[in-house]
N, C-alpha and C positions, 0 to 999 in steps of 0.2 A: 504494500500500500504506500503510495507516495504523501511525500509531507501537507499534500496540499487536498488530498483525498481525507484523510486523518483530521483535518485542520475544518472545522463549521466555518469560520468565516468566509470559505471560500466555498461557491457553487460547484458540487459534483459532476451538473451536466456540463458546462460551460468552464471553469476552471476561471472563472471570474471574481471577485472579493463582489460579496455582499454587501450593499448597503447599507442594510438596516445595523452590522456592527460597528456602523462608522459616523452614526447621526450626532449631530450637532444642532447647536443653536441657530436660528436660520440664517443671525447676521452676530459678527463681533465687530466691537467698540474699535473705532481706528486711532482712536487717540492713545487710547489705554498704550502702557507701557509691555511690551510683550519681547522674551527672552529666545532670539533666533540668531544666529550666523547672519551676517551681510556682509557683502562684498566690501571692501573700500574703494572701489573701481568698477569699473565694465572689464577694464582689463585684468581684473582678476575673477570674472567670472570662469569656474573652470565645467570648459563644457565636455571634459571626457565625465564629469558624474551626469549630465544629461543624455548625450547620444553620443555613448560608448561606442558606437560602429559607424558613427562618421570620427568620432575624436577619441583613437585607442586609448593615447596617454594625454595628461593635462598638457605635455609640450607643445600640442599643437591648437593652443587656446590665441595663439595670433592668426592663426587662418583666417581667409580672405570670406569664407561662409560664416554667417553672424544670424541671431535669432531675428524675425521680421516678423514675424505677428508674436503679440501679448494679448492674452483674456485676464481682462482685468477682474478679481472676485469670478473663478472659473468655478467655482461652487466642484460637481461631483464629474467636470470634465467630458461634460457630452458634446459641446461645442468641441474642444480639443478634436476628440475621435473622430468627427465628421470631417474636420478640414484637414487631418492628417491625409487621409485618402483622396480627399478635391485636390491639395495640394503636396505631391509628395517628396518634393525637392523644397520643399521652403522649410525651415526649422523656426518654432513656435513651443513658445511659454505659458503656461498658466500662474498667475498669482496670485495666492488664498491665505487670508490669514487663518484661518480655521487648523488648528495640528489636525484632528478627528479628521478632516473632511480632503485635509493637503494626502493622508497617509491613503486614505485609501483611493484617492487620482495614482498615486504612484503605485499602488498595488493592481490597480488595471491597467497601467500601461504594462508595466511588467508582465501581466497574465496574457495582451493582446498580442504581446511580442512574441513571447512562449507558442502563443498556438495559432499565429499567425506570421510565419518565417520570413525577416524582410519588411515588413511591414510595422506601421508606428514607431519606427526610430526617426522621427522628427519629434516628435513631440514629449515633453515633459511636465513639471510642475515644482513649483519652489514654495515652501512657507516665508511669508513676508507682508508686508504692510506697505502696499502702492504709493498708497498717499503718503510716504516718508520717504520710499529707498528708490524712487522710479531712476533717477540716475544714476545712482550704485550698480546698475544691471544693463543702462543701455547707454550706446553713447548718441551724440546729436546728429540726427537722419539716420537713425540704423532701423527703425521699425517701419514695415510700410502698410502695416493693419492693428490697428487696436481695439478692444472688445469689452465695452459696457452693458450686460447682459443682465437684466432685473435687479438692479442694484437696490439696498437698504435703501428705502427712502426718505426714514428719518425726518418725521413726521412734524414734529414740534419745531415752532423757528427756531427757539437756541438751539437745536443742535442740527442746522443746515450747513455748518461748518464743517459737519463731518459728511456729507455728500462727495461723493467721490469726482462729480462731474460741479465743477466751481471755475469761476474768470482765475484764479489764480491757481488751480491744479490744471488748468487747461494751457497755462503758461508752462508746465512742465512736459505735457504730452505733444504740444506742437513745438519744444525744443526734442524730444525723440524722434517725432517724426518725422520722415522725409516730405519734401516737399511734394505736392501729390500721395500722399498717404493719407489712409481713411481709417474715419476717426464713428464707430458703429456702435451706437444706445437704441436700447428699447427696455419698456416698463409696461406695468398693466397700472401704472398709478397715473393717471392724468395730471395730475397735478406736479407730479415731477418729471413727464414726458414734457410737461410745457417749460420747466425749471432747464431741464436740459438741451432744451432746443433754442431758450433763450440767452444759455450761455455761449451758447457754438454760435447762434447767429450773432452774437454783439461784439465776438471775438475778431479783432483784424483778422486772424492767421488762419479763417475756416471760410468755406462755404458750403453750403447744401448742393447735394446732388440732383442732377434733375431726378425726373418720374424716369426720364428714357434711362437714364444712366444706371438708377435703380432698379431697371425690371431685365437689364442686362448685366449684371451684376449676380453670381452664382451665389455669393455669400448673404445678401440680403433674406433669402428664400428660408437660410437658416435659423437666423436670428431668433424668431417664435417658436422653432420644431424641433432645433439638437439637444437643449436643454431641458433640464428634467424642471425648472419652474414656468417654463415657455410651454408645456405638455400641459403640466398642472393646467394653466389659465386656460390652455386650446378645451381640454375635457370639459370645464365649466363652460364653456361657453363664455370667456373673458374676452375684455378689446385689451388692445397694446397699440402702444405710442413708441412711435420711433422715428428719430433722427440719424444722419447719417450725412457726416461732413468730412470736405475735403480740405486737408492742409493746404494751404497757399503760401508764397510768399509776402511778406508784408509790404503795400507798397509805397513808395518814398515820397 
């Protein structure tokens, strides 16, 4: 019997981690002070602990291939799974403050790699706090896709501080991003669909995609469907608000 046959937390048909042994709180405090590893750099991100089989050993963490999509708060990484396959040459990050929730994203990558040969080594997942360490992991224009995906929406005004999509955390994401890089929110809260689409639009360094641009776009399709709270809402019969902006240069 193998350790993973032996082991409940992981599905016997599938060889996948469960779930339900990995539930958390639906959102953690971003302020809160919380005890993780962080880079001091981008250049010391070491991407042989992410994709081992593009980066055997940490020596070759100067290579010219650099992570290009971030899901921001990637929750249980269904987004991740989807665009591993849509895109299978780009390498992409999840980051989750949640320890519960980060262990078992890294316990199905593991398991899809296992029993899928080749397959999902782009993708991985890091414990961190966005909203403190986004330059610690990227340098400026290195991303050319970012992922706000049902975010806490922190309901009460004092604590809209801690909203993840803000005029001044958007001054960090449009320094990671390349010019021409897209910047993807959606919610089932109206009222912060409108928070966030008010920030991207008042922002110099954004603009909204057209409708054409968005219904030729593979990754929009996702946004409501790869996610297990984007399911949630579709079952009830929920609406979702979504923005979707492109980096620009600022002009002089």
């Amino acid at each position: 019997m193998s350790e993973k046959e032996a082991n409940p937390t992981f599905s016997k048909s599938t060889g996948l981690p469960r779930k339900r042994f990995y539930r958390a709180r639906a959102h953690s405090n971003p302020l809160s002070d919380s005890h993780f590893p962080v880079p001091i750099s981008p250049g010391h991100v070491d991407y042989s602990l992410h994709y081992p089989q593009h980066f055997p050993s940490s020596d070759q963490v100067d290579s010219c291939k650099k992570i290009q999509f971030a899901d921001i708060g990637c929750g249980f990484g269904g987004l991740l799974i989807s665009l591993s396959t849509l895109f299978p040459e780009t390498l992409m990050i999840g980051m989750e403050l949640r320890d519960k929730v980060t262990e078992y994203v890294k316990e199905r990558i593991v398991a899809l790699r296992v029993t899928n040969p080749g397959q999902y080594q782009n993708i991985s997942v890091v414990r961190t706090n966005s909203m403190k360490y986004i330059p610690n992991y990227f340098e400026k224009g290195q991303l050319s896709k970012m992922f706000f995906l049902f975010p806490d929406p922190h309901f009460k005004e004092k604590n809209h501080r801690r909203r993840v999509i803000s005029p001044f955390l958007l001054d960090e994401y449009a320094y990671v991003l390349e010019v021409g890089g897209i910047i993807y929110t959606i919610t089932d809260v109206e009222e912060l669909g409108d928070w966030m689409k008010a920030c991207l639009e008042n922002h110099p360094m954004f603009e909204a995609l057209t409708d054409e641009e968005l219904k030729a776009d593979p990754v929009t399709k996702l946004l409501s469907s790869a996610t297990e709270e984007g399911q949630k809402v579709d079952r009830n019969g929920g609406q979702t608000f979504r923005a979707v902006y492109r980096r620009i240069a600022p002009s002089l």
